[in-house]
DRENDO-1510 file (C-alpha; in Angstrom, 1 decimal, always signed):
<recs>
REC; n; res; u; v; w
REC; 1; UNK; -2.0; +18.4; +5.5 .
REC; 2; UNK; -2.8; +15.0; +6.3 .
REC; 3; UNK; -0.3; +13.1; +8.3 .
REC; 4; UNK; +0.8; +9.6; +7.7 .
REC; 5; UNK; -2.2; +8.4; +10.1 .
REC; 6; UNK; -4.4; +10.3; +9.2 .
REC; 7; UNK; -3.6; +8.9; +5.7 .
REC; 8; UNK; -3.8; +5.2; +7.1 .
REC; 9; UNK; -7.4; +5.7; +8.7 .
REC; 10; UNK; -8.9; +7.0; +5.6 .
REC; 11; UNK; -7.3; +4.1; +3.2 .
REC; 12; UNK; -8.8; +1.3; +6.2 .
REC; 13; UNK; -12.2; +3.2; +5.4 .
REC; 14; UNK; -12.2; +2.9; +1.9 .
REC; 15; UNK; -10.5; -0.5; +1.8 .
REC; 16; UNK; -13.3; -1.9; +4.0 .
REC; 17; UNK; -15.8; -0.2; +1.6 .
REC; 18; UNK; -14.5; -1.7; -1.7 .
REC; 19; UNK; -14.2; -4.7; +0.0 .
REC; 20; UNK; -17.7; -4.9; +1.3 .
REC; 21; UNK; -18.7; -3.8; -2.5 .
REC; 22; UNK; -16.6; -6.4; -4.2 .
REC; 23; UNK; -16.0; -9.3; -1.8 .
REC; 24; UNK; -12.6; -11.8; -1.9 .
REC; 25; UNK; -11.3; -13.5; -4.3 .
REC; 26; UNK; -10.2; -10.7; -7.2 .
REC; 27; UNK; -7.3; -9.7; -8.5 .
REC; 28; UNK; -5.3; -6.8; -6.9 .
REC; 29; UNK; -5.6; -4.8; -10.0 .
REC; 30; UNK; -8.7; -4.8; -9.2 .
REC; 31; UNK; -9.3; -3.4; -5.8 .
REC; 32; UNK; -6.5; -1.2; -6.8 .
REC; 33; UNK; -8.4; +0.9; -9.4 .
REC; 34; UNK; -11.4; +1.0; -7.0 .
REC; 35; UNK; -9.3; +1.8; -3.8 .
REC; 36; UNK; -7.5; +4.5; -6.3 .
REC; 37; UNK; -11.1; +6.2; -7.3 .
REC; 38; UNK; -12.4; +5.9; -3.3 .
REC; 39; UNK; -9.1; +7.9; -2.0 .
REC; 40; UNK; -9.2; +10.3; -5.0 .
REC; 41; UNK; -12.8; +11.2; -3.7 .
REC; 42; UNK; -11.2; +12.1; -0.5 .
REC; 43; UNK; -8.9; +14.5; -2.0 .
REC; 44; UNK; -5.8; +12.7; -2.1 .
REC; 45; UNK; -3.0; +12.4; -4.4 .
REC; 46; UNK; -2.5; +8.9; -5.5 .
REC; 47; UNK; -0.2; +7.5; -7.8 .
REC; 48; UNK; +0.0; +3.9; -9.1 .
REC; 49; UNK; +2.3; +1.2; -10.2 .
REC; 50; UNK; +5.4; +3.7; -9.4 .
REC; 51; UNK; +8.7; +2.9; -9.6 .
REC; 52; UNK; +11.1; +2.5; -7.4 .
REC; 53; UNK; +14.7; +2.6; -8.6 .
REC; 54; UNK; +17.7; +0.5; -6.9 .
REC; 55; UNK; +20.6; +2.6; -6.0 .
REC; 56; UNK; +23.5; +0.5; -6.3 .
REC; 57; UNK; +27.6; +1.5; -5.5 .
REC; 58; UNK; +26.3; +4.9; -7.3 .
REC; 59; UNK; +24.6; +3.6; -10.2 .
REC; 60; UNK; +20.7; +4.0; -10.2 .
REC; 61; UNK; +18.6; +0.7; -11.7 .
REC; 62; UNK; +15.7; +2.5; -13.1 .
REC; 63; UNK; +13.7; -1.2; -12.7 .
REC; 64; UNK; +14.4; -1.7; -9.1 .
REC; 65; UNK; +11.0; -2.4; -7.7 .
REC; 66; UNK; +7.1; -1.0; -8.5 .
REC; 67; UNK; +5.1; +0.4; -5.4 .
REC; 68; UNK; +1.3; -0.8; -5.8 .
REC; 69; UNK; -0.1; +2.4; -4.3 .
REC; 70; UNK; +1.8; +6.0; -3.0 .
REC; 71; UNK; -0.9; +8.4; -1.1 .
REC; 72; UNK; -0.3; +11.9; -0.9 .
REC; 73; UNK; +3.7; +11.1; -1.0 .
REC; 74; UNK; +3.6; +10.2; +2.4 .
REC; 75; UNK; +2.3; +6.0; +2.8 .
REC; 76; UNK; +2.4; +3.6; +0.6 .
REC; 77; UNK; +0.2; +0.5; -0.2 .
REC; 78; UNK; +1.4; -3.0; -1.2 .
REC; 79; UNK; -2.4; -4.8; -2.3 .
REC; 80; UNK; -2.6; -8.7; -2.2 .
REC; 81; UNK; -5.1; -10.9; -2.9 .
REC; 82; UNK; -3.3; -14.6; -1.8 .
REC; 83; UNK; -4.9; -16.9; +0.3 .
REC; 84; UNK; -1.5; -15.8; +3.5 .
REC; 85; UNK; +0.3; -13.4; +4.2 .
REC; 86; UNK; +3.7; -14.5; +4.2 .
REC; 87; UNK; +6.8; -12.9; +5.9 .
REC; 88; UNK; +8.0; -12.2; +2.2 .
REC; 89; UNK; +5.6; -9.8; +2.0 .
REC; 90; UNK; +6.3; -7.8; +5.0 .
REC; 91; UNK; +10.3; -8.1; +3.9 .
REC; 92; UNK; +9.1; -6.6; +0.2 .
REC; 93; UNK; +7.1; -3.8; +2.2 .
REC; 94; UNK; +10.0; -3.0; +4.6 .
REC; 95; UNK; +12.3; -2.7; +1.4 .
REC; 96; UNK; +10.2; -0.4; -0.6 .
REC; 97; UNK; +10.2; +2.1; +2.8 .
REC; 98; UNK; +13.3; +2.1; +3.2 .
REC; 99; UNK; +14.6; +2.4; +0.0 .
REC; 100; UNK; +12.3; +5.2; -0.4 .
REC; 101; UNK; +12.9; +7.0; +2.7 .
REC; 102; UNK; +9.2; +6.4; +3.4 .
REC; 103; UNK; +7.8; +6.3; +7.3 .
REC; 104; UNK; +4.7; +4.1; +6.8 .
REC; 105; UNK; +3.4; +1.1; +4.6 .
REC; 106; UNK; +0.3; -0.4; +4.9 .
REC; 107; UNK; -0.2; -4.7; +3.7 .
REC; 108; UNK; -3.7; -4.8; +2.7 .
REC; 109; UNK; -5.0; -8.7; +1.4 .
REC; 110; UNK; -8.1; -8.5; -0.2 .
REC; 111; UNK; -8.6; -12.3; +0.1 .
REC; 112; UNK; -9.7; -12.0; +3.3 .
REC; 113; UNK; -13.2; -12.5; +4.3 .
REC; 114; UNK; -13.2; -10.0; +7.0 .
REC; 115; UNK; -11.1; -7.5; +5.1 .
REC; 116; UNK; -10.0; -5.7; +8.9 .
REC; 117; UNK; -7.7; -9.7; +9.2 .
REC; 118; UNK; -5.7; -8.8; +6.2 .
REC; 119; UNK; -5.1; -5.0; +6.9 .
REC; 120; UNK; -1.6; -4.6; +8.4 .
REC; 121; UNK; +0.9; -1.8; +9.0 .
REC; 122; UNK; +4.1; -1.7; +8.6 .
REC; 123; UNK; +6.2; +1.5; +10.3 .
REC; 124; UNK; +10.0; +2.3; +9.6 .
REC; 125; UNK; +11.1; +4.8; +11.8 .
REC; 126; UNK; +7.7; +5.9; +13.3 .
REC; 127; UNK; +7.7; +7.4; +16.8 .
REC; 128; UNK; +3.7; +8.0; +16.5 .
</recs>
């Protein structure tokens, strides 16, 4: 079984190779549905759009928050395609870990022209 790594590598690899096929400048759906098809090649389990339900004084919000990407149950992917990254967007990242007891998030912008600039990780409670 893959570990959270492991996991990471391959979605830089694939990222980079949609990237290279598609260029900047689309919309996250998108490189979504392309990054979905290269990781699915690989074997991986990959689920889109999923939600993320808020857990609040013991009542569960079924429409807390929507992960972009979750690979293999282990990382998930927030996709951008915005000119910056803003520290918003490593706050939204942090959240969805934590609420989902998750060890590793990867912030991938699309926008970028060297796609390697917009490829960020993002660890909650990672020793490795």
């Amino acid at each position: 079984m893959p570990t959270e790594n492991d996991i990471a590598s391959d979605v830089l690899t694939a990222s980079i190779k949609v990237h290279r096929a598609l260029g900047p400048g689309l919309y996250e759906s998108v490189y979504e549905q392309c990054l979905a098809f290269e990781l699915e090649e690989l074997g991986y389990k990959v689920q889109r759009q999923v939600q993320l339900p808020v857990i609040y004084r013991g009542l569960k919000f079924e429409q807390g928050f929507v992960i972009d990407m979750l690979i293999d149950d282990l990382v998930i992917i927030e996709l951008k395609s915005a000119l910056k990254i803003l520290p918003i967007h490593f706050t939204q990242l942090n959240t969805y870990l934590k609420l989902s007891d998750k060890r590793l998030g990867l912030l991938i912008n699309f926008y970028n022209q060297k796609l390697a600039d917009g490829f960020k990780r993002v660890a909650n409670r990672m020793t490795t």
